[in-house]
N, CA, C and O atoms as a Tinker XYZ file with bonds, in Angstrom:
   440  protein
     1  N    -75.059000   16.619000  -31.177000    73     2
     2  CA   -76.235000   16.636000  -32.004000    64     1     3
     3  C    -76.557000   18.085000  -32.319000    63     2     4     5
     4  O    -76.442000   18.889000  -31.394000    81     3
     5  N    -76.983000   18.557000  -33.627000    73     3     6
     6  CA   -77.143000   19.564000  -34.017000    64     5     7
     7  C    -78.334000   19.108000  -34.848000    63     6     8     9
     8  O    -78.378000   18.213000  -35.692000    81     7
     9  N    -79.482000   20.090000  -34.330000    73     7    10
    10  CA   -80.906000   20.082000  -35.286000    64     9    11
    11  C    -81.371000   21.628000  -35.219000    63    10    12    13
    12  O    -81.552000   22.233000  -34.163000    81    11
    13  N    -81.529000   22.148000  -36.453000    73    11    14
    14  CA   -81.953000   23.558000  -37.233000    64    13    15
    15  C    -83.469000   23.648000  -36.530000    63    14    16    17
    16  O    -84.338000   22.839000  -36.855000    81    15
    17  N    -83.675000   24.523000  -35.703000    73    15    18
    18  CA   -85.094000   25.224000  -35.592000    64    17    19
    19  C    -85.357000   26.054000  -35.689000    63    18    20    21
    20  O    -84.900000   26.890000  -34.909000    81    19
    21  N    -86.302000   26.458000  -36.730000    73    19    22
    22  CA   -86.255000   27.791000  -37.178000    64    21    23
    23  C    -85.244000   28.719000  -36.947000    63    22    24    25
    24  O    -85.601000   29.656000  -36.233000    81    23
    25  N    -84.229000   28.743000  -37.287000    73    23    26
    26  CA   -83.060000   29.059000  -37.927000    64    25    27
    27  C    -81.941000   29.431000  -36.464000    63    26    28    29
    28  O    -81.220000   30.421000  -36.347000    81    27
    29  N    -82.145000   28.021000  -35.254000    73    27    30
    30  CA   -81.963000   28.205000  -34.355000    64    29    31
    31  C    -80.971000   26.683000  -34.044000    63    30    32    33
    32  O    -81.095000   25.621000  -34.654000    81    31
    33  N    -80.426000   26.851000  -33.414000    73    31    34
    34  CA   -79.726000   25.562000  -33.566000    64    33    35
    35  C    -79.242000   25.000000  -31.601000    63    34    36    37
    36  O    -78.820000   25.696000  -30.677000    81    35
    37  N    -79.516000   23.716000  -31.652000    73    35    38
    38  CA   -79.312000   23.087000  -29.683000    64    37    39
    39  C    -78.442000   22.147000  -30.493000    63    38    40    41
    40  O    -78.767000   21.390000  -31.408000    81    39
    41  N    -76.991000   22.426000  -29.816000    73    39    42
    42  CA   -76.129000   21.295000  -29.625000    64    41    43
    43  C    -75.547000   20.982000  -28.531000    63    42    44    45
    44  O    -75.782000   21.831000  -27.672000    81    43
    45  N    -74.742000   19.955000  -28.086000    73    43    46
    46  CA   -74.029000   19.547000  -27.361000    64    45    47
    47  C    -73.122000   18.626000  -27.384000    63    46    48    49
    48  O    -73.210000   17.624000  -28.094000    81    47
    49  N    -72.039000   18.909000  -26.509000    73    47    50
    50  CA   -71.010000   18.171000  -26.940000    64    49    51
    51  C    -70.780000   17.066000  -25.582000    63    50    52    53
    52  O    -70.769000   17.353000  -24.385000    81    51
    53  N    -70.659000   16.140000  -26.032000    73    51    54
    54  CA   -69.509000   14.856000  -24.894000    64    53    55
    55  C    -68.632000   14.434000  -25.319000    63    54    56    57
    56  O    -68.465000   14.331000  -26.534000    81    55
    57  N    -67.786000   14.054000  -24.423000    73    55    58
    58  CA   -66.509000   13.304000  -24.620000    64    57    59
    59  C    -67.041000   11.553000  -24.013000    63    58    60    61
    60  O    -67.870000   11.234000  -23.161000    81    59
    61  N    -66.112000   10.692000  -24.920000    73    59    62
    62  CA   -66.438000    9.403000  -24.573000    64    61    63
    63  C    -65.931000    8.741000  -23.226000    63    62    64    65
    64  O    -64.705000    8.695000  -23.330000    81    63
    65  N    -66.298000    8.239000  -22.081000    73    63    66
    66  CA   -65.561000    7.680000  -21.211000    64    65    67
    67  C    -64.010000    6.770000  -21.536000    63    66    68    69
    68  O    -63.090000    6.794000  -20.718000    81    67
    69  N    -63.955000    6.243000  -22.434000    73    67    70
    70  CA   -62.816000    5.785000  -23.553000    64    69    71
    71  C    -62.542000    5.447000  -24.611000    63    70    72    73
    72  O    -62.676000    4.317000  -25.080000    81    71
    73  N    -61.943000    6.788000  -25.336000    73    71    74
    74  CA   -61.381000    7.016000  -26.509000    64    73    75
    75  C    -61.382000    5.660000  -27.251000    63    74    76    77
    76  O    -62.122000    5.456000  -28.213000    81    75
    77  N    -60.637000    4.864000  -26.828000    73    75    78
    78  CA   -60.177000    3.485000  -27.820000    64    77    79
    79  C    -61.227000    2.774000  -27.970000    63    78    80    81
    80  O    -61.115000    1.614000  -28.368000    81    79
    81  N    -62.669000    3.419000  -27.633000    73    79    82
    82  CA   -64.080000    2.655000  -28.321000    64    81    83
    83  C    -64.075000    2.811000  -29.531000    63    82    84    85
    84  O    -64.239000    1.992000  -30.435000    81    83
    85  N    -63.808000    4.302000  -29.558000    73    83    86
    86  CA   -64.056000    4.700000  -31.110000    64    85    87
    87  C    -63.215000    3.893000  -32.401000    63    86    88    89
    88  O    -63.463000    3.728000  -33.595000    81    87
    89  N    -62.262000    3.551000  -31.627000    73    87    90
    90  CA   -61.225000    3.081000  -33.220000    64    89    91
    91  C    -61.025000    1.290000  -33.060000    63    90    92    93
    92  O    -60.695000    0.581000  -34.011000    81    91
    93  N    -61.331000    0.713000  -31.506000    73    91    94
    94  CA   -61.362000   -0.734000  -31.852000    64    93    95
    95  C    -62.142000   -1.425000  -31.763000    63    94    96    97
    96  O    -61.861000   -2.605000  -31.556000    81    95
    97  N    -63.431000   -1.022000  -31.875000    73    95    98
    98  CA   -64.902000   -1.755000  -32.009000    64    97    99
    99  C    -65.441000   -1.225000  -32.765000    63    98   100   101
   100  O    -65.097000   -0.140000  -33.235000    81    99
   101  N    -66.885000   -2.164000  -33.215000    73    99   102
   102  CA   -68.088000   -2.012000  -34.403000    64   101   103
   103  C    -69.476000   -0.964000  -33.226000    63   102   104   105
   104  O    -70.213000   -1.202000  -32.269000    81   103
   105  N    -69.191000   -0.021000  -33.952000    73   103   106
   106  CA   -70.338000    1.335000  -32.882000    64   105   107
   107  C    -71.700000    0.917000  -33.378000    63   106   108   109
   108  O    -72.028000    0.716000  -34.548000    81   107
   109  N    -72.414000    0.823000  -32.323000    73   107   110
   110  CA   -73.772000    0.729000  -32.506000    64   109   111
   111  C    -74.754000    2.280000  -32.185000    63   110   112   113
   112  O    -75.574000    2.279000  -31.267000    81   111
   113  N    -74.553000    3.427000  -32.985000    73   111   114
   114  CA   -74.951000    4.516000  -32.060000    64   113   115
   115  C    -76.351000    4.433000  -32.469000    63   114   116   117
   116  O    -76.669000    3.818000  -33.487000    81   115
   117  N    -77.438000    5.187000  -31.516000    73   115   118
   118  CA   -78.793000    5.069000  -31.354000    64   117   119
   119  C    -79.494000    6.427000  -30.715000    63   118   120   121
   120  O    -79.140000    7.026000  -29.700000    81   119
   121  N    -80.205000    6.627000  -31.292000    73   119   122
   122  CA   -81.264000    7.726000  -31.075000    64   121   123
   123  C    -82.869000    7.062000  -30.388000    63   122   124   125
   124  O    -83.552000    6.292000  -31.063000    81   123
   125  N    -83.209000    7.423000  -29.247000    73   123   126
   126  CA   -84.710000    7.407000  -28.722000    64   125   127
   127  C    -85.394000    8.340000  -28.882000    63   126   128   129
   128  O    -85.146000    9.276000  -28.122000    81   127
   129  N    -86.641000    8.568000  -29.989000    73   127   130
   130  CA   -87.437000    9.779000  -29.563000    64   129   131
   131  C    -88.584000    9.697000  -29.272000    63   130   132   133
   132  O    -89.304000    8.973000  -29.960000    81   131
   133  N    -89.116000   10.400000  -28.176000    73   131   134
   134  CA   -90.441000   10.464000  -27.304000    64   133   135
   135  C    -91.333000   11.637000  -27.359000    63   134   136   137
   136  O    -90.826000   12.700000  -27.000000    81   135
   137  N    -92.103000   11.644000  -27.597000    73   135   138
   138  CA   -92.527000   12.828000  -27.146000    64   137   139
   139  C    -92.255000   13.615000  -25.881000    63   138   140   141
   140  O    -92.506000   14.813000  -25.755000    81   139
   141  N    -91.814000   12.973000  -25.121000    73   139   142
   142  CA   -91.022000   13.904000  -23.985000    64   141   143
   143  C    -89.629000   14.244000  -23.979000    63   142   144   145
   144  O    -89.156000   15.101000  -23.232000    81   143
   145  N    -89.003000   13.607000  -24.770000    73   143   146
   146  CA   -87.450000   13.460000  -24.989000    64   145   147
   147  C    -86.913000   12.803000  -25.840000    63   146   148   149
   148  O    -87.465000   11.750000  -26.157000    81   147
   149  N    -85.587000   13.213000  -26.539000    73   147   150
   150  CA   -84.449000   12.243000  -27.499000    64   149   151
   151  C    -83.405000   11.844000  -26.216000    63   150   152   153
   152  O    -83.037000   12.570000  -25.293000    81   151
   153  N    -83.169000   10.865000  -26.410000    73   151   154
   154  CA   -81.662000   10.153000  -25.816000    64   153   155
   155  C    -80.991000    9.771000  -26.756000    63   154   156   157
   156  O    -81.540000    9.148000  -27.664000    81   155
   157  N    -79.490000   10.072000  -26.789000    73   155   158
   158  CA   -79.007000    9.789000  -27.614000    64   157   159
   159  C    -77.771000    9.077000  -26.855000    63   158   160   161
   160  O    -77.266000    9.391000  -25.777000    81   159
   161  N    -77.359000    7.789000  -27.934000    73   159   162
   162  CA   -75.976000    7.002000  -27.016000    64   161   163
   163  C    -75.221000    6.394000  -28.010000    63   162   164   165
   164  O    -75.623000    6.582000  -29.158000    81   163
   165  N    -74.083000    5.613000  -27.839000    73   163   166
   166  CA   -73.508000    4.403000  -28.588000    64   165   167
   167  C    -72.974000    3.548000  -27.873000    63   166   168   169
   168  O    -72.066000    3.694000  -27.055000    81   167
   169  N    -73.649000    2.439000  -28.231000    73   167   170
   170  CA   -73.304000    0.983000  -27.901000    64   169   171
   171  C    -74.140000    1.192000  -26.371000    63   170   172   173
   172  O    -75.330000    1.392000  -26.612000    81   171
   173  N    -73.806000    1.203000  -24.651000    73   171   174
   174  CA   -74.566000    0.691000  -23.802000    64   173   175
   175  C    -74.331000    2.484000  -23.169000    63   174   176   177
   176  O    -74.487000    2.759000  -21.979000    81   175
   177  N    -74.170000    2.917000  -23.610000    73   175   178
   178  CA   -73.767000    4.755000  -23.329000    64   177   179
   179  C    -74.465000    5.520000  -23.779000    63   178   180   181
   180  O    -74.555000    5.813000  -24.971000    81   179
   181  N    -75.309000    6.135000  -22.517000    73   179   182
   182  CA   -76.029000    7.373000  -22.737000    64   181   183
   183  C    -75.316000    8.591000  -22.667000    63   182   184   185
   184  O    -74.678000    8.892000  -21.658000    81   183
   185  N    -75.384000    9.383000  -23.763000    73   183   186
   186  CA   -74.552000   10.569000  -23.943000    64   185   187
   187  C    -74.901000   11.959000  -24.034000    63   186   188   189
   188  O    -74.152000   12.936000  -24.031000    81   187
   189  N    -76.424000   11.885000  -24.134000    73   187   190
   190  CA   -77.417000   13.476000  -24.186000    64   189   191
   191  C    -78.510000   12.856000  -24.081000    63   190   192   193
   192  O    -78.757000   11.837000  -24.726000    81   191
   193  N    -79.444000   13.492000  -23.102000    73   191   194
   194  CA   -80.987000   14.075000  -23.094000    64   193   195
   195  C    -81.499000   14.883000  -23.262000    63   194   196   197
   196  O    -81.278000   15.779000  -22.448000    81   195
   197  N    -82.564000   15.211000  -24.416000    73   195   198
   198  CA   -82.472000   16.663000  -24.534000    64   197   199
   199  C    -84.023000   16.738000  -24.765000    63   198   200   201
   200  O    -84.693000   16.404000  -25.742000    81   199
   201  N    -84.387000   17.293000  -23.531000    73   199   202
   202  CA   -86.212000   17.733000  -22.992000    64   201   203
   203  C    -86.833000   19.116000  -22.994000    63   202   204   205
   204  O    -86.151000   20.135000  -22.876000    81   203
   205  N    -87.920000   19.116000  -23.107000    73   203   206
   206  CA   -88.601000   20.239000  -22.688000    64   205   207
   207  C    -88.099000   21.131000  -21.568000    63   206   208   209
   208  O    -88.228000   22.345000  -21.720000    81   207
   209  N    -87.594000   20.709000  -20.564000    73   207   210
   210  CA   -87.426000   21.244000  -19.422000    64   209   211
   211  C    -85.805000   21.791000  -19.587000    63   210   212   213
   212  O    -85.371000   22.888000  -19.235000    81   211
   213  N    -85.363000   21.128000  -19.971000    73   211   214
   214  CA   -83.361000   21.453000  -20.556000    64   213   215
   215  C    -83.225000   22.191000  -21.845000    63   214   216   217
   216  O    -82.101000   22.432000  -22.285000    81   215
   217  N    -84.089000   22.490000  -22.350000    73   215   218
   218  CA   -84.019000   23.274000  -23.582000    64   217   219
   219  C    -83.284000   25.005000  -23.309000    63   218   220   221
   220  O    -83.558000   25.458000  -22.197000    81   219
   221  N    -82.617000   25.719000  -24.008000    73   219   222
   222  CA   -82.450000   26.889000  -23.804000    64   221   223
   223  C    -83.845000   27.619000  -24.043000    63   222   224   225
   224  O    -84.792000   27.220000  -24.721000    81   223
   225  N    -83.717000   28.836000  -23.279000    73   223   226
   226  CA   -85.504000   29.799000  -23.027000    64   225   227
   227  C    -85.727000   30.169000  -24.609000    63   226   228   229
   228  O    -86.867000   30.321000  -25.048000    81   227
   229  N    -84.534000   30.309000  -25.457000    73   227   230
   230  CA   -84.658000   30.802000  -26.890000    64   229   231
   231  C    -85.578000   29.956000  -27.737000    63   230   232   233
   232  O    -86.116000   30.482000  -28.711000    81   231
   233  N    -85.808000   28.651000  -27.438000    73   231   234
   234  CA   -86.271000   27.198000  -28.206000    64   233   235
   235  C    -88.045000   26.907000  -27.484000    63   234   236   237
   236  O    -88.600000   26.561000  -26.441000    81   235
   237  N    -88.242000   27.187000  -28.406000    73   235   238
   238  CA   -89.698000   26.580000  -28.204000    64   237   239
   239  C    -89.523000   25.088000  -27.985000    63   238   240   241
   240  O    -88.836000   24.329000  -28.668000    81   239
   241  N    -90.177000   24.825000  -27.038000    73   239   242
   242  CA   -90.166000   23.023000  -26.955000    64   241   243
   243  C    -90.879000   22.282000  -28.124000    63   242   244   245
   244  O    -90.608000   21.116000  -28.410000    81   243
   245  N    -91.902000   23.107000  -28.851000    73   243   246
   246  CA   -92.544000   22.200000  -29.117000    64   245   247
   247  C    -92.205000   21.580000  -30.739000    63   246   248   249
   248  O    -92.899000   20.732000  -31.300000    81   247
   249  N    -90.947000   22.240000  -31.328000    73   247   250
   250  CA   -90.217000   21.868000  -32.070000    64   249   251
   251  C    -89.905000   20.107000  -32.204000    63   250   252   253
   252  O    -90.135000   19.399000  -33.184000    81   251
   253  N    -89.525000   19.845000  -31.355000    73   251   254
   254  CA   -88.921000   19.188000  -31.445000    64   253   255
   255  C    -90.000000   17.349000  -30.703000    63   254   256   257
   256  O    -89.499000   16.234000  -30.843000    81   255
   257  N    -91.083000   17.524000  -30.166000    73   255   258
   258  CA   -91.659000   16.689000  -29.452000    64   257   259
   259  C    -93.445000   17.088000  -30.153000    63   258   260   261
   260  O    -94.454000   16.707000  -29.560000    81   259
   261  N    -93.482000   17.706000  -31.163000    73   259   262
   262  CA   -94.835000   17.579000  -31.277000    64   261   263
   263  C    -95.174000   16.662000  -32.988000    63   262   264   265
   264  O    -96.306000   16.558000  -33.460000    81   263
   265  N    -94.239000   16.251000  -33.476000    73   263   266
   266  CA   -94.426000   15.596000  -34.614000    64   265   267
   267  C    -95.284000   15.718000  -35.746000    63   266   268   269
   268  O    -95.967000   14.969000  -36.445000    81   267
   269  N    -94.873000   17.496000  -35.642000    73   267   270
   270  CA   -95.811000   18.083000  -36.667000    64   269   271
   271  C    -94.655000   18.125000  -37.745000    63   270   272   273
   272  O    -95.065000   17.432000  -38.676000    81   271
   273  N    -93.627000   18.529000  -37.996000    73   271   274
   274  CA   -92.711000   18.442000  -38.747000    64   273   275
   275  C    -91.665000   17.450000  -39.133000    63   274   276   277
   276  O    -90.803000   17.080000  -38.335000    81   275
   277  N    -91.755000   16.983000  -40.479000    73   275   278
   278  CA   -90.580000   16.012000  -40.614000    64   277   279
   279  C    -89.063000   16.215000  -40.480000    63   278   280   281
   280  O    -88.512000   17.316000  -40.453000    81   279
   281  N    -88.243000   14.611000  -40.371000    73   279   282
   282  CA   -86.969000   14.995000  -39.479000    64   281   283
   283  C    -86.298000   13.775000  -40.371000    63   282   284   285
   284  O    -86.816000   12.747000  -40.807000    81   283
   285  N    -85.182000   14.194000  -40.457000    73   283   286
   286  CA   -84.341000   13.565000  -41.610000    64   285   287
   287  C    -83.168000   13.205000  -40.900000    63   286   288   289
   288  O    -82.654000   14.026000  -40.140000    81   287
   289  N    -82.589000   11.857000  -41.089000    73   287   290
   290  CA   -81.282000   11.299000  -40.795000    64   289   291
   291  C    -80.083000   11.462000  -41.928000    63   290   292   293
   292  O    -79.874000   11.023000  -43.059000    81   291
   293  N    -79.300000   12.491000  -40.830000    73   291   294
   294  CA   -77.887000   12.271000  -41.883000    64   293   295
   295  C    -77.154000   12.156000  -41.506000    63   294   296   297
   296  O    -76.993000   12.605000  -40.371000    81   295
   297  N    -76.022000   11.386000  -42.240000    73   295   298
   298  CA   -75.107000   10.415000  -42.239000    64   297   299
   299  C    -73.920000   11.155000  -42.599000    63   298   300   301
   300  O    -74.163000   11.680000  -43.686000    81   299
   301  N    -72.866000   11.423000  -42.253000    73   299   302
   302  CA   -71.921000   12.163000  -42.752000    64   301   303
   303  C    -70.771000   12.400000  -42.069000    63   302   304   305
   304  O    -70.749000   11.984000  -40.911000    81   303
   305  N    -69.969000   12.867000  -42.417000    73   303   306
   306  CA   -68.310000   13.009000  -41.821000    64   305   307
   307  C    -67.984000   14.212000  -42.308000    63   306   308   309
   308  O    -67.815000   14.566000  -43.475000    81   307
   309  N    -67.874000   15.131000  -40.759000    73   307   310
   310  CA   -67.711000   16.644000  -40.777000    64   309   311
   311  C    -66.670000   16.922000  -41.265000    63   310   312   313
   312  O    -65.668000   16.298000  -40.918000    81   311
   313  N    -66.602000   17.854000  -42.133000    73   311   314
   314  CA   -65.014000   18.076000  -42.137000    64   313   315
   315  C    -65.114000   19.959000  -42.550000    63   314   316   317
   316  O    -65.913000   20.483000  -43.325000    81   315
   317  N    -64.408000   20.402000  -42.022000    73   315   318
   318  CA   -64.116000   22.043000  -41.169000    64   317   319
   319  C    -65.540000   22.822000  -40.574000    63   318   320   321
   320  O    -66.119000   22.471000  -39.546000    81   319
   321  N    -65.903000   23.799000  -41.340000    73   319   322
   322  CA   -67.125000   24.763000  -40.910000    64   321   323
   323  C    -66.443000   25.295000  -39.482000    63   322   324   325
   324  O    -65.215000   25.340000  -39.555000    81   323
   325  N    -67.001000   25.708000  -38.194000    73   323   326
   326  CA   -67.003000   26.672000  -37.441000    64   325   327
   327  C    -65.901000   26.407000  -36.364000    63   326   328   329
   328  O    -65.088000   27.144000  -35.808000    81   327
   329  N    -66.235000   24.839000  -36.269000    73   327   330
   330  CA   -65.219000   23.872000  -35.461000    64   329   331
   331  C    -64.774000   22.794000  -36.323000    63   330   332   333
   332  O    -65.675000   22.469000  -37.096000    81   331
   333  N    -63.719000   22.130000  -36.467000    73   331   334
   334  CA   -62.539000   22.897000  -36.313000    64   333   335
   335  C    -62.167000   23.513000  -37.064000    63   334   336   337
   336  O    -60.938000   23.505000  -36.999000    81   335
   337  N    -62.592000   24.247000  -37.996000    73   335   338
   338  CA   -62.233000   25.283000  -39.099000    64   337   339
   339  C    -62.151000   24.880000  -39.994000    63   338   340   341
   340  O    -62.550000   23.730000  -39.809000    81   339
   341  N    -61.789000   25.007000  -41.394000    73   339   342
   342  CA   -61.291000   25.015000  -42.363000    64   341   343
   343  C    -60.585000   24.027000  -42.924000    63   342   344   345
   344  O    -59.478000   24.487000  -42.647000    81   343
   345  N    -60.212000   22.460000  -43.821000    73   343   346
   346  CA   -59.443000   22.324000  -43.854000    64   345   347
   347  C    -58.182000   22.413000  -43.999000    63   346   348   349
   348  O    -58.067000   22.894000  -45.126000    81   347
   349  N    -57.126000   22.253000  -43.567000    73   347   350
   350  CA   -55.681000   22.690000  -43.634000    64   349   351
   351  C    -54.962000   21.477000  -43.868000    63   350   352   353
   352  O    -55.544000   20.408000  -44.051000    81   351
   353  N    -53.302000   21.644000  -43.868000    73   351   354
   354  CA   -52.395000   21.286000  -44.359000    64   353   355
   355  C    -52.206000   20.258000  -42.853000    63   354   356   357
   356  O    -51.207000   19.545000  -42.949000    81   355
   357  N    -52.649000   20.151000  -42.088000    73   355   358
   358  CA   -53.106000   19.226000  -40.875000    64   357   359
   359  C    -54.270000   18.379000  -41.363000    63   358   360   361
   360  O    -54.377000   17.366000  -40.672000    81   359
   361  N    -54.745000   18.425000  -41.870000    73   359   362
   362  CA   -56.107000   17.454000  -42.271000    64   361   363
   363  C    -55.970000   16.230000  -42.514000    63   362   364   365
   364  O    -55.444000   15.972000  -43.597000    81   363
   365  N    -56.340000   15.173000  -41.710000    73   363   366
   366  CA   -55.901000   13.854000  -42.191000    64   365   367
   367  C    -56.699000   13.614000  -44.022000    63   366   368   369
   368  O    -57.585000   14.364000  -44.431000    81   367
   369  N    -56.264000   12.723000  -44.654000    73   367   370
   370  CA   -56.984000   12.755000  -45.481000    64   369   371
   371  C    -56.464000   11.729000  -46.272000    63   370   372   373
   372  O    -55.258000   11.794000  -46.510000    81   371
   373  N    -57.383000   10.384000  -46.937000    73   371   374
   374  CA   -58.655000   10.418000  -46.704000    64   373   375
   375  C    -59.619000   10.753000  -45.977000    63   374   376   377
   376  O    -59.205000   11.428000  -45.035000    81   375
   377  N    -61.155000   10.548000  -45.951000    73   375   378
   378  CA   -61.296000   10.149000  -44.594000    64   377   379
   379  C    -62.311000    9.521000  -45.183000    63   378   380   381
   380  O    -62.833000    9.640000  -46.291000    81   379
   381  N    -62.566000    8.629000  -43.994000    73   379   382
   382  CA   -63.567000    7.272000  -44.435000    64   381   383
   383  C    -64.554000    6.815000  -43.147000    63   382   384   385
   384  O    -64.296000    6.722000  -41.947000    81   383
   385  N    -65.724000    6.582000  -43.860000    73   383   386
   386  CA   -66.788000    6.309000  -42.735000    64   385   387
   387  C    -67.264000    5.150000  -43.819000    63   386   388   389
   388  O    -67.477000    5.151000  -45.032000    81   387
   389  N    -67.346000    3.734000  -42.308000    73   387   390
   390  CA   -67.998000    2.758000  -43.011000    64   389   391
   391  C    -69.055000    2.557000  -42.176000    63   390   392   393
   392  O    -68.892000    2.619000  -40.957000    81   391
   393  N    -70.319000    2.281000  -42.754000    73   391   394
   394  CA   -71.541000    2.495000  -42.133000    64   393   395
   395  C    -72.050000    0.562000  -42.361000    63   394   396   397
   396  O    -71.791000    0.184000  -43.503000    81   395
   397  N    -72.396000   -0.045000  -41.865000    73   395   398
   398  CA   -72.745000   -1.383000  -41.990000    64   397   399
   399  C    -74.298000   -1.443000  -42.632000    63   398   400   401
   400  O    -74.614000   -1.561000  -43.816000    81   399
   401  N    -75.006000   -1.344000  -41.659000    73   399   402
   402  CA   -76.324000   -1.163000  -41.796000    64   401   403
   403  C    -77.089000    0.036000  -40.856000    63   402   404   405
   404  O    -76.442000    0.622000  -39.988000    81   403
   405  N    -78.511000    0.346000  -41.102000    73   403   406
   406  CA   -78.726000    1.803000  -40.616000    64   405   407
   407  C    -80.048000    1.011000  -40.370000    63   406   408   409
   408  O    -80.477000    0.338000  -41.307000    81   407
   409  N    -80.686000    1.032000  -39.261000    73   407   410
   410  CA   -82.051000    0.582000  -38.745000    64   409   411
   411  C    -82.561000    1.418000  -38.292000    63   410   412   413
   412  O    -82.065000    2.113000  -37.405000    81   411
   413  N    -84.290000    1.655000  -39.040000    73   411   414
   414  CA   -85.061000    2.505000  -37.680000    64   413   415
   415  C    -86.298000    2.209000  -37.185000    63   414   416   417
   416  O    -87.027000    2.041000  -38.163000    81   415
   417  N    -86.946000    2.052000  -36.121000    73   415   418
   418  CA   -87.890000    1.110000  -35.517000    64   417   419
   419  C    -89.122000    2.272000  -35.243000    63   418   420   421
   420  O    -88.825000    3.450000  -35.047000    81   419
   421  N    -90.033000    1.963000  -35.251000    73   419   422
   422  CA   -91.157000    2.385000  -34.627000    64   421   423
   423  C    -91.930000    1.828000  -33.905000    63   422   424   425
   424  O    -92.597000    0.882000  -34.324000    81   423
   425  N    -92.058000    2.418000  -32.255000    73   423   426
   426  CA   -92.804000    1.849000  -31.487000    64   425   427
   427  C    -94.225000    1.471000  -31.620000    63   426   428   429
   428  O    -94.857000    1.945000  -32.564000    81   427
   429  N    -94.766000    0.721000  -30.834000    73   427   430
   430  CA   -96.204000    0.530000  -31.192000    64   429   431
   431  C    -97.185000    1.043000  -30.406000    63   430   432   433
   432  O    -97.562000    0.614000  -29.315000    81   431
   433  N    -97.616000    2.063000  -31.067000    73   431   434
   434  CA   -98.687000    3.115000  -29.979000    64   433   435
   435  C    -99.936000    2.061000  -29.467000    63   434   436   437
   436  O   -100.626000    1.215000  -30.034000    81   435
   437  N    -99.850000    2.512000  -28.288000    73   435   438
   438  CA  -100.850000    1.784000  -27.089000    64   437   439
   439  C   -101.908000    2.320000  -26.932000    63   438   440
   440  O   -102.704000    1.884000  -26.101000    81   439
């Protein structure tokens, strides 16, 4: 996950417990956000938490948990920039992302 804060950027990377999720099943991936935290997973797999308390000292927390600023979902299929570079003469290509449906829920404040 990569989100721009003020011209600051928190990512992280995981690897999947097994690879062959990705290419022989329908992914259900999902985002939780709280005011105390995002979880992020696919299908029954939690894969990042990312809190106030885990933040790098550079990041204001309150970026990201005070819902003063709007936050946009995008949908997309990386292809070169920083990792893995550039496309090259290695590049699979096509490439294709099929997206089914895209749901987003809002809890009901108590």
């Amino acid at each position: 996950m990569m989100k721009p804060v003020f011209n600051k950027q928190i990512h992280q990377q995981w690897k999947t417990p097994d690879d062959s999720m990705l290419h022989n099943h329908s992914l259900v991936y999902w985002t939780e956000w709280t005011s105390e935290q995002i979880t992020i997973g696919v299908n029954e797999f939690i894969y990042s938490r990312i809190n106030t308390t885990n933040l790098p000292e550079s990041i204001n927390p309150v970026w990201a948990f005070s819902g003063k600023w709007p936050f946009y979902m995008i949908i997309n299929i990386g292809i070169g920039g920083e990792w893995p570079g550039p496309p090259d003469n290695t590049t699979v290509w096509p490439q294709l992302m099929v997206t089914d449906w895209i749901r987003v829920y809002q809890k009901k404040i108590e």
